[in-house]
C-alpha positions in Angstrom: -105.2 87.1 232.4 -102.5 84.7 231.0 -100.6 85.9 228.1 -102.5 83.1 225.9 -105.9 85.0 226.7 -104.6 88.2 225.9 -103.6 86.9 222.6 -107.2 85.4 221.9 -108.2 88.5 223.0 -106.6 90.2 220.7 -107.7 88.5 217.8 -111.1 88.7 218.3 -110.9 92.2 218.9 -109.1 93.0 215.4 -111.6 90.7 213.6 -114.3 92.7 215.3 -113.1 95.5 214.2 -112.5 94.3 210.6 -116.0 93.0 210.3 -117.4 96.4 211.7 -115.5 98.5 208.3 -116.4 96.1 205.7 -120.0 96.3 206.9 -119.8 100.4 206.9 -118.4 100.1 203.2 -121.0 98.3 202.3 -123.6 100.4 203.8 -122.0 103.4 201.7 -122.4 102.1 198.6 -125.6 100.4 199.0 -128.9 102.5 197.3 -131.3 102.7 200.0 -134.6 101.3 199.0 -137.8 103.9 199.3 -140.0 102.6 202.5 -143.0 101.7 202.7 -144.8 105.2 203.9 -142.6 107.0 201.0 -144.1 104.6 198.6 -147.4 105.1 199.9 -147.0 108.7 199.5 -145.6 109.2 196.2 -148.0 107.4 194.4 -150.0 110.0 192.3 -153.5 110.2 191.3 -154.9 108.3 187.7 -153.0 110.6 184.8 -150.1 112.0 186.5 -146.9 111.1 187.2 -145.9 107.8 188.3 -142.7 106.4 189.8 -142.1 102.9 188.9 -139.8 100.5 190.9 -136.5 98.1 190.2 -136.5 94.4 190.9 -134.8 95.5 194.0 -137.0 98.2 195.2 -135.4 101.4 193.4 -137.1 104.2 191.8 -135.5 104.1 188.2 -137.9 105.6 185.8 -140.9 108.0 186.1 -143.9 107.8 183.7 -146.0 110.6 182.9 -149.7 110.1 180.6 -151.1 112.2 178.3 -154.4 112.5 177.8 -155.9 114.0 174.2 -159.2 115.2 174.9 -162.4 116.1 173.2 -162.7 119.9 172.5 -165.4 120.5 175.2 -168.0 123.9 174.2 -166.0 126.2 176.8 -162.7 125.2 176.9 -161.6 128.4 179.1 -158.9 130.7 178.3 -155.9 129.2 179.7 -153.2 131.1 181.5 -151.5 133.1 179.0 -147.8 131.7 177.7 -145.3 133.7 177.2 -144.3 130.7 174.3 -147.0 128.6 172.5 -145.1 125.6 173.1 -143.9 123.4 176.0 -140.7 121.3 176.8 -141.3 118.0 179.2 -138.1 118.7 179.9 -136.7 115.5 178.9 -135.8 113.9 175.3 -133.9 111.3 173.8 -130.3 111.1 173.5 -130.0 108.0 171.1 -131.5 109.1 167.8 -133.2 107.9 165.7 -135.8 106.0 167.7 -137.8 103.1 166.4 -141.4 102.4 167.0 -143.7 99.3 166.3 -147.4 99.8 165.1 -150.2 97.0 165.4 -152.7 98.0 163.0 -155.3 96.0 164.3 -158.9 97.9 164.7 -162.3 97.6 164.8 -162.7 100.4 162.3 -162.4 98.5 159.1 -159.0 100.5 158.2 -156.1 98.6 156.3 -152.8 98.4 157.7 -151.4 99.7 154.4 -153.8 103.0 156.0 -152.3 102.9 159.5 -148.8 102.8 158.6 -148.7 105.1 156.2 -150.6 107.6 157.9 -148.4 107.2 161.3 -145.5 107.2 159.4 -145.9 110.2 157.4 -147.0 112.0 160.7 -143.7 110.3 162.0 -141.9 112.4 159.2 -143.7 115.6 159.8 -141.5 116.3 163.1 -138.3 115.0 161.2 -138.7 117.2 158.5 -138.9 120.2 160.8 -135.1 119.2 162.3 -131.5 118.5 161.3 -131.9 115.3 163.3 -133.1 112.0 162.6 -135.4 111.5 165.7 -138.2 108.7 164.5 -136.7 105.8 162.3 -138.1 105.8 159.0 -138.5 102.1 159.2 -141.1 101.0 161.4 -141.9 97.6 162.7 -145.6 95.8 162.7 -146.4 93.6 164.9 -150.0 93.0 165.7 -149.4 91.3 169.3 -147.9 94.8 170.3 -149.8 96.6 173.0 -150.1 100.6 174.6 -149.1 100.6 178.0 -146.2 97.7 179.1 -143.0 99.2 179.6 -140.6 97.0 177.9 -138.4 99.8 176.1 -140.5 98.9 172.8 -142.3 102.1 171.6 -145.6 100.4 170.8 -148.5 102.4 168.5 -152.1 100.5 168.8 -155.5 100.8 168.9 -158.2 99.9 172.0 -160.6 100.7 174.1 -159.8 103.6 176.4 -162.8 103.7 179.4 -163.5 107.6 178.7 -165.6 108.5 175.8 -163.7 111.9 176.2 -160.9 110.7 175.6 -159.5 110.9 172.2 -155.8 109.2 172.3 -153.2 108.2 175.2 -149.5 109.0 174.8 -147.5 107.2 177.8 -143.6 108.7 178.2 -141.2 107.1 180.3 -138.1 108.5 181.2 -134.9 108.2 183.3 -134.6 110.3 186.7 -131.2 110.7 186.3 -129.7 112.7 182.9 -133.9 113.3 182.0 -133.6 110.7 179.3 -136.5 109.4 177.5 -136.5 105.7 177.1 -140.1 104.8 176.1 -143.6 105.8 174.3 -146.5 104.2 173.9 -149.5 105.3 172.1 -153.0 104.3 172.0 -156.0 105.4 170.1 -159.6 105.3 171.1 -161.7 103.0 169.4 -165.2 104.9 170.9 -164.3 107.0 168.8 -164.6 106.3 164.3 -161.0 106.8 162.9 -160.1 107.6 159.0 -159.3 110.3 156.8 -160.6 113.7 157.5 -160.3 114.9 154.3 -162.7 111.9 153.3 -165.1 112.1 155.5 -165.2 115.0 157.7 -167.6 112.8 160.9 -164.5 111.0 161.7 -161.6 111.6 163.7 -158.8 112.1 161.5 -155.8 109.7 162.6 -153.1 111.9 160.9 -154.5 115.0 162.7 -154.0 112.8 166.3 -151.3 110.8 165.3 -148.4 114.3 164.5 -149.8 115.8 167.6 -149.4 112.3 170.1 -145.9 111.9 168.5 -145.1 115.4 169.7 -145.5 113.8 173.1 -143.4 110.6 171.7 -140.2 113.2 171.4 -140.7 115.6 174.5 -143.5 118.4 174.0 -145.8 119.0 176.3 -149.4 119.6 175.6 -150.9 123.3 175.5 -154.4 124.8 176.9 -154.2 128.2 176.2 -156.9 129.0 173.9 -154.4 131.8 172.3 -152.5 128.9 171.0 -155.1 126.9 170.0 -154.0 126.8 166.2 -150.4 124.9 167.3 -150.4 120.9 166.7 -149.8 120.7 170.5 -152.9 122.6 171.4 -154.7 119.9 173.5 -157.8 119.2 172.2 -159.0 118.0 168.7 -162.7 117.2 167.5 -163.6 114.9 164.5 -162.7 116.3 161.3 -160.2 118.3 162.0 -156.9 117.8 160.2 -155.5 121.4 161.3 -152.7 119.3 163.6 -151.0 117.1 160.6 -148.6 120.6 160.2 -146.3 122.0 162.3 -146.8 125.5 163.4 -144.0 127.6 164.2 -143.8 127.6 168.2 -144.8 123.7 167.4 -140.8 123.7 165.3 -139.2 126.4 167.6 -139.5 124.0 170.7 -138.6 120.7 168.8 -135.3 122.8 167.5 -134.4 123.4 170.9 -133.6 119.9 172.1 -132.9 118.5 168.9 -131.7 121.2 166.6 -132.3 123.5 163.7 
């Protein structure tokens, strides 16, 4: 080989060799999407846990749903806690938090009703904290709807397809630093909502609205029947109103991730 063709040679060995590290930088720093077969598997049954997905295919945020039931005749014992309260674990780190209500209902209640009574249950976890966690001035907006993540934390009322189901308290979060970004809330119009205290054949919206917003600012629901007189106890039956205070385990495990 001339000395000409070892000089090409040369060349297009260095560029080679050029292209081959900028394409293994990039590899580093690139977040591999999830395949197909992981997203096949992680996708959880109705209720549970979901992962949702970036534009580009990353898993960002994780949603969990809970769901308020109807007291049923035997509700079981429960495993016995050792605490009548549960963490989810995650909470938010930007205080206070603002929500938006649509008042609209097929129940015949004012908006004057609905706002007042979710913002006084609103109040009812403030009061039991140094912190400021749910902004005293709430938004309405009757075109807001349960259920579209869009960093709004929207409060309405609909049609859930489970006459067992009392309310619906959607939580989503970040996977990294176990941040809360988002809660939505819906009620169940199968069921008649008002005050309690009024008339005892409804289902009081205070009584669901404190315990829902529990869920809003990162308690868990409990089963155990030996803490069935907490606001996070997870079932409720018309008339009861039992759930607009806080009980003590209720304020001992909102203290601990926002404060005394």
């Amino acid at each position: 080989m001339d000395k000409k063709g070892r000089t090409l040679s040369g060349v297009l060995m260095v560029l080679l060799l050029a292209i081959l590290l900028v394409a293994s930088i990039i590899s580093a720093s690139m977040l591999i999407p999830a395949n197909d077969v992981a997203r096949e598997n992680s996708k959880a049954s109705e209720n549970s846990p979901v992962i949702t997905e970036t534009e580009s295919g990353e898993w960002e945020l994780e949603r969990v749903d809970f769901i308020h039931y109807v007291k049923p005749e035997n509700p079981g014992s429960g495993s016995k806690p050792t605490s009548c309260y549960k963490l989810m674990g995650v909470k938010w780190n930007t205080l206070p938090v603002n929500y938006i209500i649509n008042p609209n209902n097929t129940q015949g209640l004012s908006e004057s009703f609905v706002t007042s009574t979710i913002s006084t249950s609103a109040e009812t976890w403030d009061s039991a904290t140094s912190s400021e966690i749910l902004n005293d001035a709430y938004t309405v907006n009757y075109t807001a709807q349960y259920g579209i993540q869009n960093f709004q934390n929207a409060i309405d009322f609909g049609d859930y397809p489970n006459d067992g189901v009392i309310a619906v308290t959607s939580v989503w979060y970040t996977r990294v630093g176990k941040q809360i970004v988002e809660f939505d809330m819906r009620f169940n119009t199968r069921f008649d909502w008002g005050d309690a205290s009024v008339n005892s054949s409804v289902m009081d919206l205070e009584n669901i609205a404190v315990h829902e917003l529990g869920h809003g600012v990162g308690l868990a629901d409990i089963y155990s029947t030996a803490c069935g007189y907490v606001t996070m106890y997870g079932y409720s039956t018309e008339g009861e109103t039992s759930k607009r205070t806080l009980e003590q385990p209720d304020i001992t495990g909102l203290q601990r991730m926002y404060g005394a």
